[in-house]
N, C-alpha and C positions, 0 to 999 in steps of 0.2 A: 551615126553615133548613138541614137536612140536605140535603137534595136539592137545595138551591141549587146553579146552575150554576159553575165557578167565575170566568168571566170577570165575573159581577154581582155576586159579591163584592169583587172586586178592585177593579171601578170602584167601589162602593159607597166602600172605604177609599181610594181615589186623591179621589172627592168629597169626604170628611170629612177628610184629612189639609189636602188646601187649603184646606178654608174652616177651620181651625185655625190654619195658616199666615198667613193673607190677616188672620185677626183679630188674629193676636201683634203682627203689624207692620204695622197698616193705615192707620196716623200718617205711616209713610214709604213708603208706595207712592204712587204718581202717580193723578190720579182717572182717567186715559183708561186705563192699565194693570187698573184696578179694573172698571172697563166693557170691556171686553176677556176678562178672567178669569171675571165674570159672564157672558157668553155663552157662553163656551166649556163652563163648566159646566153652564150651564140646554142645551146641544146633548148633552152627557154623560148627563145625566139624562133628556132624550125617549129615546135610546138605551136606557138601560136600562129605559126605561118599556115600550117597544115588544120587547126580549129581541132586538136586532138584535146578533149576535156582531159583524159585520163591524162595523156602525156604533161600537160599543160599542170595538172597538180604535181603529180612525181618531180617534175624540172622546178617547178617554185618551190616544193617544199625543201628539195634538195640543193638550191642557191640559199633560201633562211637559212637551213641548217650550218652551213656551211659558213656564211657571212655572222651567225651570230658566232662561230667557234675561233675566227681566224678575225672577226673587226668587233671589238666590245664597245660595244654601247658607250656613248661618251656619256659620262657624268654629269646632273644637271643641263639636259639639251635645253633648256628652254633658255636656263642664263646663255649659253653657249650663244646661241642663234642671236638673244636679241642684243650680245652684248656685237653681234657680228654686224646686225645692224643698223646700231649706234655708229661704231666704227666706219660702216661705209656713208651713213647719212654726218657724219665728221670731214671726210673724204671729198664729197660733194662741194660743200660747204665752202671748203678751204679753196674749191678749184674755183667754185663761181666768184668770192673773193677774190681770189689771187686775176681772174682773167672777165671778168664781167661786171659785176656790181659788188661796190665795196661802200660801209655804211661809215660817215663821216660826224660827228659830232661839230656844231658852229659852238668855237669857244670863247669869243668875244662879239664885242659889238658892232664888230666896223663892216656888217652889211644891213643893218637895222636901216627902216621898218622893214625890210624884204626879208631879212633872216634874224631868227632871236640866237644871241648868245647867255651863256650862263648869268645869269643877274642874280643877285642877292641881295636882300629887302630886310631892313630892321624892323621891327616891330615890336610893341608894347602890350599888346595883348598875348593871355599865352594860346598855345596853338590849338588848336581842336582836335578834337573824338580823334581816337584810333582809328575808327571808320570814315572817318572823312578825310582824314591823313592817307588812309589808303587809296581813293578815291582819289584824291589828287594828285596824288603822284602817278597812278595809272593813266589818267587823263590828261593832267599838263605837267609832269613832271615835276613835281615840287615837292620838295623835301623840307621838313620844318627843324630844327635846332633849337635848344637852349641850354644855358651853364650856368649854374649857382656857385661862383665862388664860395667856401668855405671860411677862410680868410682874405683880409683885405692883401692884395695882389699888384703885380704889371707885370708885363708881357715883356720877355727877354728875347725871345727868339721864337719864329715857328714855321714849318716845312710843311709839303703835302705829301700826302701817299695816295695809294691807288689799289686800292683791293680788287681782286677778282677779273681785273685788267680793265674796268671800266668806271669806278664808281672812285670818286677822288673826292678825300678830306682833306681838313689841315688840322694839326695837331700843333698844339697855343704850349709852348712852356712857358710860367710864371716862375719866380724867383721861390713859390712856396707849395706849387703845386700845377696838373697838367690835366688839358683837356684837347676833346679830342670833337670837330666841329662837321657835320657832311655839307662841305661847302667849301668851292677854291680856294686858295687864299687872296688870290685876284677879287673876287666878289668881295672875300671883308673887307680888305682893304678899303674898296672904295665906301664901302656900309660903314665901317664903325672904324678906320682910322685917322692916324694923327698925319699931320703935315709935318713933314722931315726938314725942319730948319737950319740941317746943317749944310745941305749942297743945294734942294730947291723946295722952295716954301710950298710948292703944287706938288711936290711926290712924298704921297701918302707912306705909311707904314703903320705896320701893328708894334711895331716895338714900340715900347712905351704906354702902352694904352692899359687904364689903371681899372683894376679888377675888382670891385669894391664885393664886401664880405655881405652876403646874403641879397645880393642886387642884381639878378636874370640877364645874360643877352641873351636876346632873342630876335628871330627870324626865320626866312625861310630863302631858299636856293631855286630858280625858278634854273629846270635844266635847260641848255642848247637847242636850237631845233635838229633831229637828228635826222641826216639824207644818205639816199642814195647816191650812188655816183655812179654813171655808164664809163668802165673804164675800158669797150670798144669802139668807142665812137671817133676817137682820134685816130683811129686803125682803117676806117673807113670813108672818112669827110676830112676836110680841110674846118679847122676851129671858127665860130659865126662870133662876130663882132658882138657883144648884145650878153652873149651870155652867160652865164654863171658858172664858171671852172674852178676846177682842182689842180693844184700843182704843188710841187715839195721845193724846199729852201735851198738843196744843195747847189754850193757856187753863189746864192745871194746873198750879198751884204744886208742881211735884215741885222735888228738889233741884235737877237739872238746868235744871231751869229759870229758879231760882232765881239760879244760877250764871251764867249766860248764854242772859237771856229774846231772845236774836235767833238761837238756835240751830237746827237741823231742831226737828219736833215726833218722839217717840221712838214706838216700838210696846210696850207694856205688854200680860204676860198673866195674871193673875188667877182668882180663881174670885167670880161675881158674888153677892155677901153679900144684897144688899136692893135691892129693886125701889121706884118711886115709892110714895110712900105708906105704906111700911113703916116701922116701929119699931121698933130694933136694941139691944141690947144685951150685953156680955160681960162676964160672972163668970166668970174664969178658971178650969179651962179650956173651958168651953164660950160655946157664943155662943147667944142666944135674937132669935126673930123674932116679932115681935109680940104677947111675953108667953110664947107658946112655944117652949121649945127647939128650933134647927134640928133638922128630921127629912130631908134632903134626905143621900142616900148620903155624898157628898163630906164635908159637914160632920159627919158621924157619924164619918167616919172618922179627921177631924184630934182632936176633943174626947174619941174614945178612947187619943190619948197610947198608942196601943200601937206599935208597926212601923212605927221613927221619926216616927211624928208626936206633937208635944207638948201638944197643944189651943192655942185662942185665949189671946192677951195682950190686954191694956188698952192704947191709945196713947198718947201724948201730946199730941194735939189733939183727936181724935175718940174717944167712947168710951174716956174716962181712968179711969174707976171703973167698979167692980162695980155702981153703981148710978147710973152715966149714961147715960141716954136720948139715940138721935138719930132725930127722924123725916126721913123721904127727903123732901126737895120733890119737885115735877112736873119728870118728864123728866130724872130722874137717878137715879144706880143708884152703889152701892156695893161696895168692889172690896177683896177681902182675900186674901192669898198663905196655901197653905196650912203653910209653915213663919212661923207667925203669928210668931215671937221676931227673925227675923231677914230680916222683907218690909217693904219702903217701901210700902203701899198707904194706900186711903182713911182709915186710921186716921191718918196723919201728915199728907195733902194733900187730903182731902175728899173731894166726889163726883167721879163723872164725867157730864160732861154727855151728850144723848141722841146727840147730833150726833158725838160722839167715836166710837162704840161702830162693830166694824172689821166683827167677826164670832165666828164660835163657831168654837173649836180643839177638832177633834175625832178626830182622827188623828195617832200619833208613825209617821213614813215611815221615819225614820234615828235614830242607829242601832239594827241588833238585839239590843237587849237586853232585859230583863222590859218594858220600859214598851211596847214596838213593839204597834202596834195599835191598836184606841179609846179615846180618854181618858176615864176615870171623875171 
């Protein structure tokens, strides 16, 4: 290749640049144009077959000529190319999702200390530097807020939305005026709401909560930890007791569902308790698997109650006493958060079935903070 001459490199790249051309667009070329182009190249190529210089120009210059009169130059090639790919690195993207690693946001608490969910923090001070705001959000995810009512105010109603498909506010209507907060409404709630007195004195709400005129809330929104999920791994292994899985709501009596059974079905992540055929047990604080105490890292380390974690509860559907038994039917598996006091799992809404199960979460991507890295 060194010694290549250079006029048979060039025609080499004037042959491969056309038949690249002639394929992008070969929907809209003419078929007599296409037979035409074909000859002119298969004359290009004995050219360079035989190492004829002279021939070798006369045949490229007469394919150029030829390809600039019958294929015009696309307009803007450069947007062209790179919007081509975007498109394919889009493409990519979508397939690794759809059949590999799909990236999961924790949006509450009920796997703490092993996984952070969205937290929201009041505070009294106001927020710092624009640089350090940025800074922290880069780094652990934290968003800061504050509102100055205008006039003295309360809160009548308020919804979330969700911009850009990932980034979810709540939007506060007052009776005199509206704001708009980057932070759940889960998070206010339990940051700066009232006790709802009229069905139960422990379920918070922002309705009511009075807006006083020239008087700041503030805080900040500490996001989720957010993972990856292997979602081939169930394709090739049988699900390991121990550890931390993905699975979607459709079919389970969660509350949500309960609430409104024509809703999406939700993604739920867990740490998987018992496998089919197993026989479950908890005496607070521990939880036992078929007579013997979990030995699997994870559960050792919730039923040591040391470094925020409290060990296992009893539920109140599944596993209500220290000495009630559930065995797992076929092709269902049981699913328990490891902040066991305060997780909606299979203790409240049952199994999950095989058909549910997403994948295993085994990577926190975002943000850097202690948990970034493999999940335990």
């Amino acid at each position: 290749m060194f010694f290549t001459p250079r006029y048979i490199k060039e025609g080499r790249e004037l042959l491969d640049a056309v038949r690249k051309g002639i394929a992008y667009r070969r929907d809209l070329i003419r078929e007599a144009d296409l037979l035409q182009a074909d000859e002119l190249q298969a004359e290009l190529r004995e050219a360079l077959r035989q190492r004829d210089a002279g021939r070798v120009a006369a045949a490229s210059d007469a394919l150029k000529h030829f390809c600039a009169a019958r294929f015009p130059a696309v307009k803007h090639p450069m947007l062209s190319e790179n919007t081509e790919v975007f498109l394919v690195a889009i493409v990519i993207a979508m397939a690794i999702r759809t059949f590999f690693l799909q990236p999961f946001t924790i949006p509450t608490g009920s796997m703490q200390p092993t996984l952070n969910g969205i937290r929201v923090v009041k505070t009294e001070a106001p927020a710092p530097n624009i640089l350090q705001r940025v800074a922290e959000y880069a780094v652990l995810g934290r968003s800061y807020f504050e509102i100055t009512p205008e006039v003295d105010d309360r809160v009548v109603r308020y919804w979330e939305v969700t911009k850009f498909f990932f980034f979810r506010s709540t939007v506060i209507q007052g009776e005199r005026q509206q704001f708009e907060i980057s932070a759940p409404a889960s998070g206010l709630i339990e940051a700066f709401g009232l006790p709802f007195q009229k069905d139960d004195p422990h379920i918070k709400t922002l309705v009511g909560l009075p807006l006083r005129k020239g008087v700041t809330l503030s805080g900040y929104a500490d996001t989720g930890d957010h993972v990856f999920v292997n979602k081939m791994a169930y394709h090739f292994r049988k699900p390991t007791r121990g550890e931390v899985f993905v699975f979607h709501t459709q079919g389970i009596m969660t509350d949500e569902n309960r609430a409104n059974p024509n809703a999406p079905s939700q993604y739920y992540i867990k740490r998987l308790a018992g496998l089919p055929g197993d026989e479950l047990r908890i005496a607070p604080p521990l939880l036992f698997v078929n007579g013997q105490e979990a030995q699997e890292p994870g559960f050792q380390r919730v039923m040591s109650a040391v470094d925020g974690y409290r060990g296992y509860g009893n539920g109140p559907a599944y596993l209500t006493a220290p000495d009630a038994v559930y065995h797992l039917p076929e092709k269902r598996f049981f699913a328990l958060g490891d902040n066991s006091y305060n997780s909606g799992d299979s203790r409240y809404w049952g199994t999950v079935p095989e058909d549910n199960l997403v994948g295993v979460a085994f990577i926190v991507y975002w943000p850097f903070t202690r948990h970034w890295g493999l999940i335990r």
